[in-house]
DRENTI-973151 format. One line per field, with one value per residue: residue number from 1; residue in one letter; chain; x, y, z of N, C-alpha, C, O in turn. Coordinates in Angstrom, 2 decimals. Example, Ala and Ser with C-alpha at 12.3 -4.5 7.8 and 13.67 -1.06 7.14 Angstrom:
BEGIN
num = (1;2);
residuo = (A;S);
cadena = (A;A);
n_x = (13.19;12.85);
n_y = (-5.69;-2.25);
n_z = (7.80;7.08);
ca_x = (12.30;13.67);
ca_y = (-4.50;-1.06);
ca_z = (7.80;7.14);
c_x = (13.20;12.90);
c_y = (-3.30;0.03);
c_z = (7.80;7.87);
o_x = (14.24;13.41);
o_y = (-3.32;1.14);
o_z = (8.46;8.04);
END
This chain:
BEGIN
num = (1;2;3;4;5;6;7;8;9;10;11;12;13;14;15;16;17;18;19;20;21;22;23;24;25;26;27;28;29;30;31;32;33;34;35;36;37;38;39;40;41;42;43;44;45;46;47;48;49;50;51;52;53;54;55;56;57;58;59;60;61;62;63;64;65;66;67;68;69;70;71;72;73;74;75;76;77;78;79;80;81;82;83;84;85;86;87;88;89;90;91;92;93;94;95;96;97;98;99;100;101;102;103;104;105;106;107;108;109;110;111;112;113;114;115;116;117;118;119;120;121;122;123;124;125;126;127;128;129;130;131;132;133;134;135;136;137;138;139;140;141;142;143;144;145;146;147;148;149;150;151;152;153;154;155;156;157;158);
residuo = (X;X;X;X;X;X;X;X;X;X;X;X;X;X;X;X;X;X;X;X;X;X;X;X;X;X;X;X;X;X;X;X;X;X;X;X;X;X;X;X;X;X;X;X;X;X;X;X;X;X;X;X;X;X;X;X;X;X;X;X;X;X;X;X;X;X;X;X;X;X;X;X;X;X;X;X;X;X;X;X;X;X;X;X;X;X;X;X;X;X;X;X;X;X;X;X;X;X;X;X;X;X;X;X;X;X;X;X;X;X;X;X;X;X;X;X;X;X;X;X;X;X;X;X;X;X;X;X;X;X;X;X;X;X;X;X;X;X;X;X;X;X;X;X;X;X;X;X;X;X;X;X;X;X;X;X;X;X);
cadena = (A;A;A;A;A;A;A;A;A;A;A;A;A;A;A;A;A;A;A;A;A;A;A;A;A;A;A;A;A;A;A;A;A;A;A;A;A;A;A;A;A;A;A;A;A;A;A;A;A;A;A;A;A;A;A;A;A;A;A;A;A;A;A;A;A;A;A;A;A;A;A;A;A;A;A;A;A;A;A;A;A;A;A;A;A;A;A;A;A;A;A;A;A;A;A;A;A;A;A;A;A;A;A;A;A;A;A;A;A;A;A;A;A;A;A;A;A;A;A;A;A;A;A;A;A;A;A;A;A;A;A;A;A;A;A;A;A;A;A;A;A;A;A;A;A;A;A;A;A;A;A;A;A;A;A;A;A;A);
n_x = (-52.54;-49.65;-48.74;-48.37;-46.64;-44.20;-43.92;-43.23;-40.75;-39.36;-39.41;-37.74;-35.06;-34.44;-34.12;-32.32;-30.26;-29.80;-28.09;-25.14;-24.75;-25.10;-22.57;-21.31;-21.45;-19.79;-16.96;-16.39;-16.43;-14.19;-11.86;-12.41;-10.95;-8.58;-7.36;-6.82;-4.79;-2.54;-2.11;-1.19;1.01;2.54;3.22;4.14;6.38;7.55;8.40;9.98;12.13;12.59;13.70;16.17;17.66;18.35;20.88;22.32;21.85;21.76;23.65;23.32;20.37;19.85;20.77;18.77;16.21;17.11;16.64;13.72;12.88;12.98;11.33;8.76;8.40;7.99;5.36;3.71;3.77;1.98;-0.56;-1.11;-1.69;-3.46;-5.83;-5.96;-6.95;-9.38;-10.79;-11.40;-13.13;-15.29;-15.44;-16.82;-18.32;-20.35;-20.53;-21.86;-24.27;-25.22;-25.85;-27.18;-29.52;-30.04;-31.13;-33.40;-33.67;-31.82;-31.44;-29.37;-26.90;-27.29;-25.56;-22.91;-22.80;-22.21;-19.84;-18.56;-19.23;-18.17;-15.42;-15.39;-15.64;-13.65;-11.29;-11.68;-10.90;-8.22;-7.40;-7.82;-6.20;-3.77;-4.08;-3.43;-0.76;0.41;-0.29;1.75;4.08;3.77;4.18;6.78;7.80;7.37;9.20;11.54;11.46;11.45;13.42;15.41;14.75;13.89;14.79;14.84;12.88;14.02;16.41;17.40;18.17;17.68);
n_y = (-8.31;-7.86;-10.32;-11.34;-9.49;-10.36;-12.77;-12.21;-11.04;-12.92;-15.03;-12.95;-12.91;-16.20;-15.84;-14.40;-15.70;-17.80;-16.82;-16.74;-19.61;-20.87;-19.46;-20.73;-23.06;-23.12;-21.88;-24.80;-26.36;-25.28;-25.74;-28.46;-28.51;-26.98;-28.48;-31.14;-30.24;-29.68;-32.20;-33.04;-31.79;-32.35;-34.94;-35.12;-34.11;-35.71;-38.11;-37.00;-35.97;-38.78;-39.44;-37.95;-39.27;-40.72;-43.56;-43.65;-41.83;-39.33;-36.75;-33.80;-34.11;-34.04;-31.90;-30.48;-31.38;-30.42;-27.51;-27.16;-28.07;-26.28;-24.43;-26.15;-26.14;-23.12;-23.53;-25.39;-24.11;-21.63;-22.66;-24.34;-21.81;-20.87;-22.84;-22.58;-19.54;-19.91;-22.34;-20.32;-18.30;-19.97;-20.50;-17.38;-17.70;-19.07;-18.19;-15.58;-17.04;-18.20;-15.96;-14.08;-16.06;-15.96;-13.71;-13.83;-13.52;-12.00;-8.82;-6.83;-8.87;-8.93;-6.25;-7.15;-8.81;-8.01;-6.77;-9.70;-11.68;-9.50;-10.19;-13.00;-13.20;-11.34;-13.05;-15.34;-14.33;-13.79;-16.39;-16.85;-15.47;-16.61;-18.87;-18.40;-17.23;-19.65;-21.11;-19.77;-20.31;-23.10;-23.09;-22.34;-25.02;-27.01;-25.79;-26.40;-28.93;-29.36;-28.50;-29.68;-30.86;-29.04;-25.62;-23.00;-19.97;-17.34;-18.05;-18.76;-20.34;-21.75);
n_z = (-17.82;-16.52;-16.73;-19.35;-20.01;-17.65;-19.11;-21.77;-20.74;-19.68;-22.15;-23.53;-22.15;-22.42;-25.14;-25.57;-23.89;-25.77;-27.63;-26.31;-26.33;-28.90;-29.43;-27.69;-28.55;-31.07;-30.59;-29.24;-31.38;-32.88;-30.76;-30.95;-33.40;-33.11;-31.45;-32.61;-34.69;-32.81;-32.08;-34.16;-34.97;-32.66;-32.76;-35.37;-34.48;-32.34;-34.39;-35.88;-33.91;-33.14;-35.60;-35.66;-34.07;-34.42;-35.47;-38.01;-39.43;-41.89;-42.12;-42.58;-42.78;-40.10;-39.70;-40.73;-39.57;-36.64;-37.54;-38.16;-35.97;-34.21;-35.38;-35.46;-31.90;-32.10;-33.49;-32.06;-29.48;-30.42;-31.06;-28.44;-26.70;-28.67;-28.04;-25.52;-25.48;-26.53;-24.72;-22.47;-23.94;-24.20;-21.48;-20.92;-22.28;-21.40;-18.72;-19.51;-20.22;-18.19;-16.33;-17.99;-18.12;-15.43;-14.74;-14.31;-11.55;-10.00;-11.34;-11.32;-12.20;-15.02;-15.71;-16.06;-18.17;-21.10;-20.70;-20.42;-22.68;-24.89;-24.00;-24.47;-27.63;-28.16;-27.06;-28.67;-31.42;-31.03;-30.47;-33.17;-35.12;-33.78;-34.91;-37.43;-37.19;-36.44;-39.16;-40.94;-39.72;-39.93;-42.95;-43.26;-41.92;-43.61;-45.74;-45.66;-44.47;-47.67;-48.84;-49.96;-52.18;-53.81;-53.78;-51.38;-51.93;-51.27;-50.64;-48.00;-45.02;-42.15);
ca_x = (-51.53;-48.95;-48.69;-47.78;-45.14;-43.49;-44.03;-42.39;-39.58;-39.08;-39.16;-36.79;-34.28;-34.59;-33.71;-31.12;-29.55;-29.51;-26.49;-23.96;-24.69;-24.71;-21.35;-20.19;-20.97;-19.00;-15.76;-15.88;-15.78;-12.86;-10.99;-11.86;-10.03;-6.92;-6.38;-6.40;-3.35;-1.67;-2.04;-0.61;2.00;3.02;3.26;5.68;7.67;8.08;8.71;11.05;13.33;13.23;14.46;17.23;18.34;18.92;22.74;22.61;20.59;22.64;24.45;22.32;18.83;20.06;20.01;17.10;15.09;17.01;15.69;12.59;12.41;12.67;9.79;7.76;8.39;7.08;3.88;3.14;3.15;1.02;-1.43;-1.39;-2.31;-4.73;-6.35;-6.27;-7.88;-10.63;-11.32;-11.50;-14.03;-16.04;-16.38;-17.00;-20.28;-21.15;-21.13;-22.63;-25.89;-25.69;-25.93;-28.39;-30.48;-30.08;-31.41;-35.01;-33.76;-31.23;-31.32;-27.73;-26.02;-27.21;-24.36;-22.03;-22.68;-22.21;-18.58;-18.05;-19.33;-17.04;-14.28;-15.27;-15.34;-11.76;-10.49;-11.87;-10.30;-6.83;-7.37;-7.97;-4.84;-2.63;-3.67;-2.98;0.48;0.72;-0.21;2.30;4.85;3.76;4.90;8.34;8.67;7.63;9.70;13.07;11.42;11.62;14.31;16.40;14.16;13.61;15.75;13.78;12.75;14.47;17.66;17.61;18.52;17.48);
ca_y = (-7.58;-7.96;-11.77;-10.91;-8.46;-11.49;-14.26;-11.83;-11.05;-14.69;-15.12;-12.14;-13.71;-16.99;-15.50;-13.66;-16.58;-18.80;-16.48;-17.19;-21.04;-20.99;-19.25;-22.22;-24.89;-22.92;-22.55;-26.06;-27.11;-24.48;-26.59;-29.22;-28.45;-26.58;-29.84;-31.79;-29.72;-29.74;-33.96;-33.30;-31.03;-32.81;-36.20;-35.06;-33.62;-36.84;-38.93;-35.98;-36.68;-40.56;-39.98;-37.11;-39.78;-42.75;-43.14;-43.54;-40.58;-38.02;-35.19;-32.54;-34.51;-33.96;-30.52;-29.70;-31.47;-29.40;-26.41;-27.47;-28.63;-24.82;-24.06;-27.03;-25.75;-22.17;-23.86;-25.82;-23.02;-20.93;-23.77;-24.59;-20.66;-20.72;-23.47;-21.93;-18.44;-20.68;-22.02;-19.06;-17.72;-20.97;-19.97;-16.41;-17.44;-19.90;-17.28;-15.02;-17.36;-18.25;-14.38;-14.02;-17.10;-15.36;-12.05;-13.70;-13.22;-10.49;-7.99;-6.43;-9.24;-8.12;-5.65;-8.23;-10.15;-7.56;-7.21;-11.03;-11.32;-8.66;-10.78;-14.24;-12.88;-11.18;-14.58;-16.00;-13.38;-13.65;-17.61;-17.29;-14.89;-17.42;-20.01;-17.67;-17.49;-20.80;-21.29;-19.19;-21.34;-24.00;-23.25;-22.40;-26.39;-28.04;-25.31;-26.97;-30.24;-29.92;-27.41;-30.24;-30.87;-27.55;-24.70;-21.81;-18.36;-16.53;-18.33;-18.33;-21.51;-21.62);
ca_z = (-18.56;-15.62;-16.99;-20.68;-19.73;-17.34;-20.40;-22.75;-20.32;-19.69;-23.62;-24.40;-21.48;-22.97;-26.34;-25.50;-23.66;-26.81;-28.24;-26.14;-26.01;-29.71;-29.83;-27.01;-29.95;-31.95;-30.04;-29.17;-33.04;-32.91;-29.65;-31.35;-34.73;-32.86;-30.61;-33.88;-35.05;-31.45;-31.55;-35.50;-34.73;-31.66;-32.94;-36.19;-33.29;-31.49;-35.42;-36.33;-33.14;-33.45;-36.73;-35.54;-32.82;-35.31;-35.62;-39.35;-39.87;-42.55;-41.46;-43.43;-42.41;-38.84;-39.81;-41.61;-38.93;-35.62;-37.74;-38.36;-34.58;-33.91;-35.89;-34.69;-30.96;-31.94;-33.62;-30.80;-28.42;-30.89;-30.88;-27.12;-26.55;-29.37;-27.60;-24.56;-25.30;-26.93;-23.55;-21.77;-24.23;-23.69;-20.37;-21.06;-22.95;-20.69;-17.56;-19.99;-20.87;-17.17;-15.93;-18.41;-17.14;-13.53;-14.35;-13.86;-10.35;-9.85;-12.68;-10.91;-13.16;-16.44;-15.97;-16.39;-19.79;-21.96;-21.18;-20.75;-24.17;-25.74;-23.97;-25.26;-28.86;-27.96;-26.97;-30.07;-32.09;-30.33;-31.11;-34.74;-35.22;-33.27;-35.76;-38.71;-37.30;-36.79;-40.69;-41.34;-39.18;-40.84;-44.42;-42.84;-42.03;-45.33;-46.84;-44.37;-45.01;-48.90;-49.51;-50.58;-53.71;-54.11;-52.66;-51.15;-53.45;-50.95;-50.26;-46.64;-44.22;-40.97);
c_x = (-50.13;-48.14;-48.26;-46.72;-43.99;-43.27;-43.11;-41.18;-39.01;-38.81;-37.58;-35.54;-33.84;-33.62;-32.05;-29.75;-28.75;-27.98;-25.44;-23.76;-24.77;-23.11;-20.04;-19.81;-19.97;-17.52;-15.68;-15.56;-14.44;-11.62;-11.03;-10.60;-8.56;-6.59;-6.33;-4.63;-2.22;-1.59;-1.00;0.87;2.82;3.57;4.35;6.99;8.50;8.80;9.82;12.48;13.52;14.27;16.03;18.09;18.81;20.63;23.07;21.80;21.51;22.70;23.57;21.34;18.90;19.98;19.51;16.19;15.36;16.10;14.41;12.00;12.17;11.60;8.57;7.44;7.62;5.83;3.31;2.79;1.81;-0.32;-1.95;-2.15;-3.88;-6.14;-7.22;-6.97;-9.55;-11.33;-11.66;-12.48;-15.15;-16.59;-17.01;-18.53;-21.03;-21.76;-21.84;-23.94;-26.34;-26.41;-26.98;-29.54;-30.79;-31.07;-33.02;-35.06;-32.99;-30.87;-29.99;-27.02;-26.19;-26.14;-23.16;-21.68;-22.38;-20.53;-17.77;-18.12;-18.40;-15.97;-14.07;-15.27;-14.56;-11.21;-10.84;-11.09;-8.91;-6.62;-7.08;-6.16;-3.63;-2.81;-3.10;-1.06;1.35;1.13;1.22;3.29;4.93;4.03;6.22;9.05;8.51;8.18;11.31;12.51;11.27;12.55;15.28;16.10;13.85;13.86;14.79;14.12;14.18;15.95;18.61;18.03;18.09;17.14);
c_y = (-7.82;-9.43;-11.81;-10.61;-9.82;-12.52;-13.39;-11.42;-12.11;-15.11;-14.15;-12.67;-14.73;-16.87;-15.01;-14.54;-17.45;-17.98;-16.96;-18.93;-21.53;-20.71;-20.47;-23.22;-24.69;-22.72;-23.98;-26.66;-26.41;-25.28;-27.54;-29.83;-28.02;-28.03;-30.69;-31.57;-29.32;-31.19;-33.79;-33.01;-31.95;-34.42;-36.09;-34.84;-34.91;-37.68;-37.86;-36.50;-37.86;-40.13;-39.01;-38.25;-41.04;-42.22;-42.91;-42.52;-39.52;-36.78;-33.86;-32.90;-34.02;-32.43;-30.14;-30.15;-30.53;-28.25;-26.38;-27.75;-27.20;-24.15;-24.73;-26.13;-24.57;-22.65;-24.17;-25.19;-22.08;-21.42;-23.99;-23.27;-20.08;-21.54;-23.19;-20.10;-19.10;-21.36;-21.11;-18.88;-18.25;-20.66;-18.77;-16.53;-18.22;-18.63;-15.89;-15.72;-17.83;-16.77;-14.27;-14.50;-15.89;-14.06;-12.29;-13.33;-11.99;-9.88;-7.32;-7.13;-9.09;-7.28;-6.23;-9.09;-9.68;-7.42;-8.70;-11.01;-10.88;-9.55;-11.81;-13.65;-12.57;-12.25;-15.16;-15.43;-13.52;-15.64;-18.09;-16.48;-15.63;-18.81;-19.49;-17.64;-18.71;-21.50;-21.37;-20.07;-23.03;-24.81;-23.30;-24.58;-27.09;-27.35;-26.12;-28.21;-30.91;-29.36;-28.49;-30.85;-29.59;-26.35;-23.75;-20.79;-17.58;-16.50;-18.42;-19.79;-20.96;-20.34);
c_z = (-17.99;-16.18;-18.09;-20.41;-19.48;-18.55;-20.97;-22.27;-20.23;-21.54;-24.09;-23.54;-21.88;-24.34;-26.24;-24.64;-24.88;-27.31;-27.76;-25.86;-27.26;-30.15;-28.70;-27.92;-30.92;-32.14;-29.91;-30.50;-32.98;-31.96;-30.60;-32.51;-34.45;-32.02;-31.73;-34.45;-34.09;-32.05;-33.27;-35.27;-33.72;-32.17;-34.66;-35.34;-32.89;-33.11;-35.77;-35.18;-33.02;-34.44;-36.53;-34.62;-33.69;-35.83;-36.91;-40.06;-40.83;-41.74;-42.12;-42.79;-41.14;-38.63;-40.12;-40.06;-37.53;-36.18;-37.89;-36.83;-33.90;-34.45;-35.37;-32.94;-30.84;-32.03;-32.74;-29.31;-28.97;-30.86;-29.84;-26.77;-27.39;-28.63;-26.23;-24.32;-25.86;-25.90;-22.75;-22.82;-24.16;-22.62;-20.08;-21.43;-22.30;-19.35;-18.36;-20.10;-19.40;-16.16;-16.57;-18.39;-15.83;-13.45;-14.30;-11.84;-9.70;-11.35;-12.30;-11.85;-14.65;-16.72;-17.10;-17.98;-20.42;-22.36;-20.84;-21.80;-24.86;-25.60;-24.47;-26.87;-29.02;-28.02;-28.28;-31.06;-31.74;-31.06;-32.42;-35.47;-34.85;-34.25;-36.77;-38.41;-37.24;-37.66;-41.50;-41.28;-40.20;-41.92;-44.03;-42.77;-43.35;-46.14;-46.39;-44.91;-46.33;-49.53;-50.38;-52.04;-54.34;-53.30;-52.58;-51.67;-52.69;-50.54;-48.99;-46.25;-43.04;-40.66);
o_x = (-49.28;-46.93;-47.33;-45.76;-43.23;-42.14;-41.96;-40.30;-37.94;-37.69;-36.64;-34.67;-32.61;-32.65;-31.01;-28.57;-27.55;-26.90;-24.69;-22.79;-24.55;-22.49;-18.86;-18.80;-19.36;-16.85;-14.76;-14.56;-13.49;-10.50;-10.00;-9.84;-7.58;-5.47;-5.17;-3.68;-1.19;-0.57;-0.07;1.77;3.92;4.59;5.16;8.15;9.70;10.00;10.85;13.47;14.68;15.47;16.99;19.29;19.49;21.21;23.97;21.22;22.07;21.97;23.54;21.09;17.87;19.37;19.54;15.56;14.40;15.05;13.92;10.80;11.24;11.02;7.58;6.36;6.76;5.04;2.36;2.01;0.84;-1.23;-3.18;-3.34;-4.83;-7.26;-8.40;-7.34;-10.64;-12.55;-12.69;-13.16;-16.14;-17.80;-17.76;-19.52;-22.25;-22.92;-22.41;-24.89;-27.54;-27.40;-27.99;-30.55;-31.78;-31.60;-33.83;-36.01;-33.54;-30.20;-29.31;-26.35;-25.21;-25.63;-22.75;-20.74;-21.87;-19.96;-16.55;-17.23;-17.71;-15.39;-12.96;-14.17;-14.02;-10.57;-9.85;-10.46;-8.30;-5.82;-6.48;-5.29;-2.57;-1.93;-2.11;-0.24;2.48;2.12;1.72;3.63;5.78;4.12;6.88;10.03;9.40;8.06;12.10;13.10;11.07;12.67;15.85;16.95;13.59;13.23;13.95;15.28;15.19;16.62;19.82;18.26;18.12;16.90);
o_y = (-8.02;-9.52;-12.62;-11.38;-10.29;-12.97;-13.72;-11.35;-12.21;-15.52;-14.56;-12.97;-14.67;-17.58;-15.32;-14.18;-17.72;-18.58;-17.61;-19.41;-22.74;-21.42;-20.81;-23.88;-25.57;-23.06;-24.47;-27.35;-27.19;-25.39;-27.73;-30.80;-28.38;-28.53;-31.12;-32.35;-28.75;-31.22;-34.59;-33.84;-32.28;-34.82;-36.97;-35.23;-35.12;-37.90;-38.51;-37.15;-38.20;-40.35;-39.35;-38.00;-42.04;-41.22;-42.10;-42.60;-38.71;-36.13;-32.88;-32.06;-33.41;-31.83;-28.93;-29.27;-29.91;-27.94;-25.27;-27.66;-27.03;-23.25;-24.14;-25.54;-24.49;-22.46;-23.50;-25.51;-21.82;-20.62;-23.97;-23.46;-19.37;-21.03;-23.38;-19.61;-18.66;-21.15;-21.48;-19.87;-17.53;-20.51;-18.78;-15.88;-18.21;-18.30;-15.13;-14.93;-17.92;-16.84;-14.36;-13.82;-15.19;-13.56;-11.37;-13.03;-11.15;-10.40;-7.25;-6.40;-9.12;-7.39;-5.95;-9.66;-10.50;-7.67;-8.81;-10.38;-11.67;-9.89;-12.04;-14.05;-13.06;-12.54;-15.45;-16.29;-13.14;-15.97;-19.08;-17.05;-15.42;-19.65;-20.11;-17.98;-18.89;-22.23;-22.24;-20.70;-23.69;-26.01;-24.27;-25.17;-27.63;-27.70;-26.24;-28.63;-32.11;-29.57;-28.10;-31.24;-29.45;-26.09;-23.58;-20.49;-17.28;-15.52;-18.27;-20.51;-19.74;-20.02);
o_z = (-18.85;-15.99;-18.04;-20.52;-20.32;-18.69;-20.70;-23.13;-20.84;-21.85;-24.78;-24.35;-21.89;-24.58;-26.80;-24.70;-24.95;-27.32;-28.49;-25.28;-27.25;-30.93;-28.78;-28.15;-31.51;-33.12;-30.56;-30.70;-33.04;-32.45;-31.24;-32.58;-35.09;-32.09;-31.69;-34.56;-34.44;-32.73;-33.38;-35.36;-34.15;-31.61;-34.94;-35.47;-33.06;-32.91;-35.97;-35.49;-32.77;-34.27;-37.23;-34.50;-33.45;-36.26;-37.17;-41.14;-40.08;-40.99;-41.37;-41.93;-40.86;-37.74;-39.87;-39.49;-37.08;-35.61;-37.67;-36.57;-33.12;-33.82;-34.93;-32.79;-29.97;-31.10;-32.35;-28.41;-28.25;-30.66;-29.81;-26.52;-27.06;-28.62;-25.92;-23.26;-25.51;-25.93;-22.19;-22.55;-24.07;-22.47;-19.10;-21.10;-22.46;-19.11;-17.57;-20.07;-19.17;-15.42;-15.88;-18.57;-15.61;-12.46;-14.27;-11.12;-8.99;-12.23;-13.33;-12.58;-15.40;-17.84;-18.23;-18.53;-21.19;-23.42;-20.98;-22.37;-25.50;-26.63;-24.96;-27.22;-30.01;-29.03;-28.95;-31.68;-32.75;-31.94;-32.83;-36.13;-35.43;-34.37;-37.16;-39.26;-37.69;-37.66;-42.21;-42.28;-40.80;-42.14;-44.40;-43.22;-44.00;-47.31;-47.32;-45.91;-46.55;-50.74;-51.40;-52.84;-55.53;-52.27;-53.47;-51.94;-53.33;-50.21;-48.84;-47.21;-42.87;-39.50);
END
């Protein structure tokens, strides 16, 4: 009977590991998709100032893109941070499915996972919100980078 019990603790351990090493695969698609739009973001940045630095560049273009370079700059921080609570929760579920591994030997760290856990799903949550503002950011430049075909609803500049 003694031998059951162990198997099914070993089983329910086991089990209860798989969560947070499913929710690792699932941040990492998430890293992978915000470093996508860091390498995007980052790389209009750099083609945006070539083209601000060319001598024959129009006097207006020169200003649509500074403003736009001020928007870029926020995104790219929002991005970098998004990126970076998405690590951190990575490791959150990792020392969670590791802790939870462990507790075939000290049951003391069971404590522990429950609020790692909470925190890697925080960080995820803090991640997804920093892309949403990102988004947001986002429209701001192709509204600067088309205002001149089409003036904005609201009549704003910069």
């Amino acid at each position: 009977m003694q031998m059951v019990q162990a198997a099914d603790f070993q089983l329910r351990v086991l089990a209860a590991a798989v969560t947070p090493v499913v929710l690792v695969s699932a941040a990492a698609i998430l890293v992978s998709t915000v470093n996508a739009r860091y390498i995007a973001i980052s790389d209009r940045m750099r083609s945006l100032a070539q083209e601000y630095r060319q001598l024959a560049a129009d006097p207006h273009r020169r200003q649509v893109i500074a403003c736009e370079m001020v928007t870029f700059r926020l995104r790219v921080r929002l991005v970098s941070w998004a990126e970076r609570a998405l690590y951190a929760s990575v490791a959150c579920f990792t020392c969670v499915a590791l802790i939870i591994t462990a507790t075939f030997w000290r049951n003391v760290l069971l404590a522990a996972s429950l609020p790692l856990f909470t925190l890697g799903i925080s960080l995820v949550a803090v991640a997804i919100v920093l892309q949403l503002l990102e988004l947001q950011h986002a429209n701001r430049t192709l509204t600067l980078d088309t205002e001149d075909i089409t003036p904005p609803a609201n009549g704003r500049h910069c």
